[in-house]
Structure formats: C-alpha cells, structure tokens
N, C-alpha and C positions, 0 to 999 in steps of 0.2 A: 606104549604097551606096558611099559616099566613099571606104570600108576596104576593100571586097571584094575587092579585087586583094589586097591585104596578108594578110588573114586567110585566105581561099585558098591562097598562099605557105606560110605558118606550119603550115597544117593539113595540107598536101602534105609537107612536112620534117618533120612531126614524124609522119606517117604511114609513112614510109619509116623512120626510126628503128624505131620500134616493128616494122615488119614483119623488119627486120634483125633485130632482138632477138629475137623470136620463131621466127624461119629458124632460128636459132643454138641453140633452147631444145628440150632433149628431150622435153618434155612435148608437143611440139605439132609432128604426124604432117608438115602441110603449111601452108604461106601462100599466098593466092592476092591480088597484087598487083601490078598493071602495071608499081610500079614496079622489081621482083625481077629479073634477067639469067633468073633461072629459072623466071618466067611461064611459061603457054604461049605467049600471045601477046604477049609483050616487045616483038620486033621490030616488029610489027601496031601497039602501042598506040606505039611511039617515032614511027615513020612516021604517025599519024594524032591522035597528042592531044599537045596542049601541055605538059600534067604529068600525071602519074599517079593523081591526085586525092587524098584523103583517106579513101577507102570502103577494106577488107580485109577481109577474112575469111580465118579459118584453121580447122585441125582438129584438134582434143586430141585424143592418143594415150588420156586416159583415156573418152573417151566420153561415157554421156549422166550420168555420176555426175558429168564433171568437168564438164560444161558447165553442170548446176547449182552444182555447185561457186562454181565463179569467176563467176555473176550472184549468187550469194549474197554474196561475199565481197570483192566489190571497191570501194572505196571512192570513186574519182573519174570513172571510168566513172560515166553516167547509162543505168540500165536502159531501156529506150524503143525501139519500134520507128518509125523515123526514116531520115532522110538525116543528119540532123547540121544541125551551127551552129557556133556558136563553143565548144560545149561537147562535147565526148567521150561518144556515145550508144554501148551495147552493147546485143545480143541474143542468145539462142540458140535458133533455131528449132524444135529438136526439141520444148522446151519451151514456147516461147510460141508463135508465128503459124500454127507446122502438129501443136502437142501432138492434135489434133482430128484429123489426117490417119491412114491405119493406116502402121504402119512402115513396111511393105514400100513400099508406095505412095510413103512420103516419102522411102523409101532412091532408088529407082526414080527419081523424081525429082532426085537429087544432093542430097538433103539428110541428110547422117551426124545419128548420135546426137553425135557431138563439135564438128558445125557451127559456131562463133559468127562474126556480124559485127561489124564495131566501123567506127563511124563516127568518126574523129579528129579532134579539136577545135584549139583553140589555146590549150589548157593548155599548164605546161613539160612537153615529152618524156620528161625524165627521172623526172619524178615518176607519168606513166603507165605508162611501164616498170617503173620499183619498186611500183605497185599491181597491176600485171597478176602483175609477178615473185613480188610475195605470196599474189596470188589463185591461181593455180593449182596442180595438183595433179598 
C-alpha cells in the first residue's frame, strides 16, 4: 500500500504513452482514453478525475482476425480478464467475456469484432509499445 501512489503514477504514464502510440498507428480505427484531447469526455474527465488512469481500450481496423491476432501474439501483455496491477493485463472481448454473446447483440451493445482492453501496468513503456507494435496486424 506504501507504493500505490507511485505505481498508479507509472501505470497512468505509461498508459498515456501507449494510448499516444496507438492514436498514431493505422492499424487501429480508434483509442478511447481519458487521457487523449480526442476523448469524448476529455473535458468531463479533466474537471472530475485526478489522472486518467491506466484502463484503454481501443479498436483494430483488422477486426475479429486481428484481435485474435494480437492475444495470440503478444508477449508481455498478460491475457486476463482483470483491472490490472502492476503487470500489463489484455483482452479481447469479442473473443473471451462475450464469444457466448450473438454478434448482433454484442455489436448493439458497443462491443466491435476489433474491441481490445488493455489494462497498463508498470512495466517499461517502451517495451510495451514495441510488443503491441509487433503484435499487431
């Protein structure tokens, strides 16, 4: 408990990295992260939260091939459906928590074939960005 302020810190910086990274990457449609000018609720989340947190989620322009894709393929991402910790959790919903759901249903609900979450850890940032940079498609 002694660290959490510190490790919260870490995992909010290197979440905003990565969500920059990914903003910038054509492979992937959209980023939705408080901490982006291009949220929708930027302005909302500046005026009401401390930091942005470490939660993202984004959308591959390849869909549900790449979003198996990149949980096949990444290496320091932890596949796990979680909030996170000090370690870097992925998932991709179409495939794990709503594979059960029918599409339609899961589309209807906001959840794309290209959905993934990524909970950010407090690994170095740079070496999550060059595993994600490898993993996708």
């Amino acid at each position: 408990l002694r660290t959490l302020g510190l490790r919260v810190e870490k995992a909010q910086a290197n979440a905003r990295k990565v969500a920059e990274f990914l903003s910038a990457d054509p492979r992937v449609e959209q980023v939705y992260y408080p901490g982006l000018p291009d949220f929708s609720q930027y302005d909302l989340a500046q005026k009401q939260m401390r930091g942005p947190g470490s939660m993202l989620s984004f959308e591959l322009t390849g869909g549900l091939d790449a979003g198996i894709h990149l949980m096949n393929s990444v290496r320091l991402a932890t596949l796990a459906v979680s909030l996170g910790g000090f370690e870097t959790l992925i998932q991709h919903p179409a495939s794990m928590t709503h594979a059960s759901m029918p599409r339609e249903e899961r589309i209807a609900a906001g959840i794309s074939d290209g959905l993934v979450r990524l909970a950010v850890g407090c690994e170095n940032a740079e070496d999550l960005i060059r595993d994600l940079d490898t993993a996708l498609i």
